[in-house]
N, C-alpha and C positions, 0 to 999 in steps of 0.2 A: 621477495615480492609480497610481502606480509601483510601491509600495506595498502596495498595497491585492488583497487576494487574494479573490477569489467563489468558489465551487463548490456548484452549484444544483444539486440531482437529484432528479428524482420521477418519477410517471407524468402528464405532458405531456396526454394525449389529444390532441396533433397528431402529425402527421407533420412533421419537418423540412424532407426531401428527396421530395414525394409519391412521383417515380419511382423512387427507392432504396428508399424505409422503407413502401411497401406491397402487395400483392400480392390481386390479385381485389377493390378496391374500386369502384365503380362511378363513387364520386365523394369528393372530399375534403370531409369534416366540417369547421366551423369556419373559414373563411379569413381572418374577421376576426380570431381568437386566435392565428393563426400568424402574422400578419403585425406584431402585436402583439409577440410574444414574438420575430421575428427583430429587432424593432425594437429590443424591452429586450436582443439580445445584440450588439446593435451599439454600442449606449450604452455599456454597460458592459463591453465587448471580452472576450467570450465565445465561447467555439468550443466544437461538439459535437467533444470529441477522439477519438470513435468514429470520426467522417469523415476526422479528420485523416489516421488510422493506416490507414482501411480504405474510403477512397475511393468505390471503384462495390462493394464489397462488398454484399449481400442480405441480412440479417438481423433479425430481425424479434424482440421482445418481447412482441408479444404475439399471441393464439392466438383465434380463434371457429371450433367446430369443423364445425359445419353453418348455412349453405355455409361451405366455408374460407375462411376471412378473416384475414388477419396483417399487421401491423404494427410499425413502430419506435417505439413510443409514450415508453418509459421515457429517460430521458437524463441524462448527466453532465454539462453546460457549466459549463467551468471555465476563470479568467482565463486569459488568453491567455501573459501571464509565467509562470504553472505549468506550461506544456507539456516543460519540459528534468526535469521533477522527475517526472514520469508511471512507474511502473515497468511498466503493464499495465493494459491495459484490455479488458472481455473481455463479453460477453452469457451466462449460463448456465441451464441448466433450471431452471426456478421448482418448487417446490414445491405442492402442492396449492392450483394457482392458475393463473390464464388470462396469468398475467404471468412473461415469467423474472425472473432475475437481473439488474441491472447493476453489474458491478465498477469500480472505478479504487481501483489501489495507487496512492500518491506514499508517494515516500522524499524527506523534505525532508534531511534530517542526510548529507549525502552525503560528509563534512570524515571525509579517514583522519587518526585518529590514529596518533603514533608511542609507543614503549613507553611514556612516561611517567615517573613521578617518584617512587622510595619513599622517605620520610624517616622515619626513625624516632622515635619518639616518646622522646624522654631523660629525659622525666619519673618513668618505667615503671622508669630507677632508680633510683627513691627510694624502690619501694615490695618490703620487704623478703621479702615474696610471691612476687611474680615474678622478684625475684631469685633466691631459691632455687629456685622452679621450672626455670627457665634453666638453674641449673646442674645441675640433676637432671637434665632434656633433654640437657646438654653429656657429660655423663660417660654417660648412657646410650647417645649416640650413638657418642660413643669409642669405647666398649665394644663396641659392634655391627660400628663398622668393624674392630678391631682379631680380632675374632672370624671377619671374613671375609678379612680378609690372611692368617690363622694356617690357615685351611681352604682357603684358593687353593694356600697353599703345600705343603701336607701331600698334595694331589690331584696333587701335579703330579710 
């Protein structure tokens, strides 16, 4: 599976890591669905890359405001070969919701290019058009330069 790229995200309703991704819960919902789903990231060589980057970090996605209750519900797990391509990964205020944001940039095209190749098109003289246009460009530009050599020298 060398190959072969996943990137799964949504809102989970587990916790990952209970100790890390929750705060004021009394008990963890669901154990059967998380031991499921570490199952399916083990199959398919998945990693929350939130943990990777931010290890014993505290942060939570999502919000119940009485009593407080918060959670790391939302998640990116993505193949484990995508991790060099990640540019930022981040949790951010949600909008009119009990959920933030979850970000992941990847820049897959990471290849610099160098300047590159113009070739001109020769065909472009054959057509009597552009020819004269050209030369009307040519003389007009003459003209421009020779109008600022004639005022360089005259200032000086």
């Amino acid at each position: 599976m060398d190959n072969t790229f996943f990137i799964v995200c949504g809102d989970f309703n587990i916790p990952l890591k209970p100790n890390l991704d929750t705060d004021n819960y009394a008990n963890i919902n669901n154990p059967n669905a998380r031991a499921k789903l570490v199952e399916v990231m083990e199959e398919l060589n998945l990693i929350d890359y939130f943990r990777v980057l931010y290890p014993e970090i505290k942060r939570y996605s999502w919000r119940k405001k009485t009593p407080l209750k918060q959670a790391r519900l939302d998640y990116f797990l993505i193949s484990e070969n995508l991790a060099n391509f990640v540019e930022k990964m981040d949790i951010t205020a949600g909008y009119r919701s009990d959920h933030s944001s979850v970000r992941l940039d990847i820049k897959f095209n990471t290849f610099n290019r160098g300047r590159g190749l113009w070739k001109f098109n020769n065909t472009l003289l054959k057509d009597a058009e552009y020819v004269k246009k050209g030369q009307r460009s040519y003389l007009y530009g003459q003209k421009a330069i020779c109008n600022l050599y004639l005022q360089s020298n005259k200032c000086s």
